[in-house]
C-alpha positions in Angstrom: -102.9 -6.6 -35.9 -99.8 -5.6 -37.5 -96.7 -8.0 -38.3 -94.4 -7.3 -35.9 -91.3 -6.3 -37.8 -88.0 -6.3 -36.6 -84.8 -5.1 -38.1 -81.1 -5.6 -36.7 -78.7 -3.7 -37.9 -75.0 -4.6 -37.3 -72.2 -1.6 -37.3 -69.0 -1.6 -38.0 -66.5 -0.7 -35.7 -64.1 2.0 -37.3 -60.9 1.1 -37.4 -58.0 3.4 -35.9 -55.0 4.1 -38.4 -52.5 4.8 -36.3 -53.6 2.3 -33.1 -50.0 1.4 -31.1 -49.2 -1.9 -31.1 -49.4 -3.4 -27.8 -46.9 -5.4 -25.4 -47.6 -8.9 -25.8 -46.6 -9.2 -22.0 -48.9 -6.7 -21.1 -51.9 -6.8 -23.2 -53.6 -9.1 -19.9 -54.0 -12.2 -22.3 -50.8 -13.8 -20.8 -51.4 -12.6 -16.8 -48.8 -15.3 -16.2 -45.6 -13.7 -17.8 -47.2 -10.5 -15.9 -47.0 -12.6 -12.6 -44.0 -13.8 -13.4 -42.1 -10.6 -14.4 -43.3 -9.0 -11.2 -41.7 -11.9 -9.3 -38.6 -11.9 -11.0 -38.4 -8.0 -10.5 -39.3 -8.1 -6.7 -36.7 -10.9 -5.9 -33.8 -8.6 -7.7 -34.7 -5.4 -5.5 -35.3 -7.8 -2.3 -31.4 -9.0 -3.1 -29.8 -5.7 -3.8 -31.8 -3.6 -0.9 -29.3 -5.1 1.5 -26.4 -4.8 -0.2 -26.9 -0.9 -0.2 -28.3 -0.8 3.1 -25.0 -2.5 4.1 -22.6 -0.7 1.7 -21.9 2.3 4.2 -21.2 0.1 7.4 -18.6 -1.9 4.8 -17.0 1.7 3.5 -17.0 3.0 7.0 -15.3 -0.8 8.9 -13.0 -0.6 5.6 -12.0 3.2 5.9 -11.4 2.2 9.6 -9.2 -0.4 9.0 -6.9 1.8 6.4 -6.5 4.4 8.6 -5.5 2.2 11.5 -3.2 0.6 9.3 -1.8 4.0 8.2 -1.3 5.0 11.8 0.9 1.8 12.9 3.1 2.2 9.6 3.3 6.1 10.9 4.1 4.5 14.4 6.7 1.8 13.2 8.5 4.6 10.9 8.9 7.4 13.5 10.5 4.4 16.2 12.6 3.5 13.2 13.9 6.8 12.6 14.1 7.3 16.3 16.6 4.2 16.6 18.2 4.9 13.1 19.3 8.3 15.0 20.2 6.8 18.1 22.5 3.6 16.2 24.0 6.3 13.7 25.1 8.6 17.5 26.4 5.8 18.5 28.4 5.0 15.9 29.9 8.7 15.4 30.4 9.1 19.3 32.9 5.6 18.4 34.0 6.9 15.4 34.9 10.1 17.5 36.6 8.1 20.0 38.7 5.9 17.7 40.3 8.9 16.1 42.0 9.8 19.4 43.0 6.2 20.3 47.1 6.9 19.8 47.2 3.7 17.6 45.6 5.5 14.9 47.3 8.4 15.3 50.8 6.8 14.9 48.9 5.0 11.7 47.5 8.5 10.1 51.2 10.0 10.8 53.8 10.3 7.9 56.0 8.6 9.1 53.7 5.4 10.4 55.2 1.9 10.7 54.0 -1.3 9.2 53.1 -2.0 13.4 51.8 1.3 13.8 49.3 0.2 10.5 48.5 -3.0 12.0 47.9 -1.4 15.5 45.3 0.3 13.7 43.4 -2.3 12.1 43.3 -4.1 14.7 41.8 -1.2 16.5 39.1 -0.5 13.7 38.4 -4.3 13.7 37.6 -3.4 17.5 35.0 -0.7 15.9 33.9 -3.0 13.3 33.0 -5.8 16.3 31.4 -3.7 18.4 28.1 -4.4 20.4 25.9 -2.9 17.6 27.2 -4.1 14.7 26.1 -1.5 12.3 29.5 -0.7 11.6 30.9 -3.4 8.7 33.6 -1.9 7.5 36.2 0.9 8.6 39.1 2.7 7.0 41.5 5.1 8.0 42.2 7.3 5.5 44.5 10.5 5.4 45.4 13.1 2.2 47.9 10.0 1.7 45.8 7.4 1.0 44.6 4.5 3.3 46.8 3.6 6.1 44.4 1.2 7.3 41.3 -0.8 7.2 38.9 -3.4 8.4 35.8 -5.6 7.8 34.2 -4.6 4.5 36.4 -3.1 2.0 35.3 0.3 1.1 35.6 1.5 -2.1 37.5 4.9 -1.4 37.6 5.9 -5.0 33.4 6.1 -4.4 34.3 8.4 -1.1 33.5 11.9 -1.8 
């Protein structure tokens, strides 16, 4: 019988030129940091998933809340203007009314007395003490100057 020959013969694996290098975290030697990184990436999506789911129902409550608020400052402006108009009525319906009390017409006269003038502050002190007080100050003024005044001074040089 013939020797029984054998022969091995061990190739060479070619190697590639251009072979990309690899991601150490993902090459499957480490499955760990693989483990890990899928961990770490599902606890961040489970924490911000509610915060979107919830962001609409906070926009919306929020949105709510302004336009609430812009309603009673809306509210609370129109009753002020309401009872601006009705104290500022008041107040020329008064002012109407003391210009045909006779103390001030013997005051705005030309030929007015110092009693006459003091008549008619004491009559404008009446308008400045009123039941509203809005009114501070009151003068009675004529192409002459002014004859007489109460409260507040007022600036007549400022008047228009």
């Amino acid at each position: 019988m013939a020797p029984h020959v054998r022969c091995e013969v061990a190739l060479q694996p070619e190697t590639q030129a251009h072979e990309a290098p690899r991601d150490p975290i993902l090459d499957g030697r480490d499955s760990l940091r693989l483990v890990k990184l899928r961990l770490g990436l599902t606890l961040i999506a489970v924490a911000i998933l509610p915060i979107a789911a919830v962001s609409p129902l906070v926009r919306a409550v929020a949105e709510e809340a302004r336009v609430t608020h812009h309603e009673r400052l809306t509210d609370q402006a129109q009753t002020a203007a309401l009872e601006l108009g009705r104290e500022l009525a008041l107040v020329r319906t008064a002012a109407d009314a003391m210009l045909n009390r006779p103390t001030i017409l013997a005051a705005a006269a030309g030929d007015a007395t110092p009693t006459d003038r003091r008549n008619a502050r004491v009559s404008l002190g009446d308008l400045v003490e009123g039941p509203t007080g809005i009114v501070v100050g009151a003068t009675l003024l004529t192409s002459d100057g002014a004859k007489a005044s109460a409260g507040v001074a007022i600036d007549v040089a400022a008047l228009p």
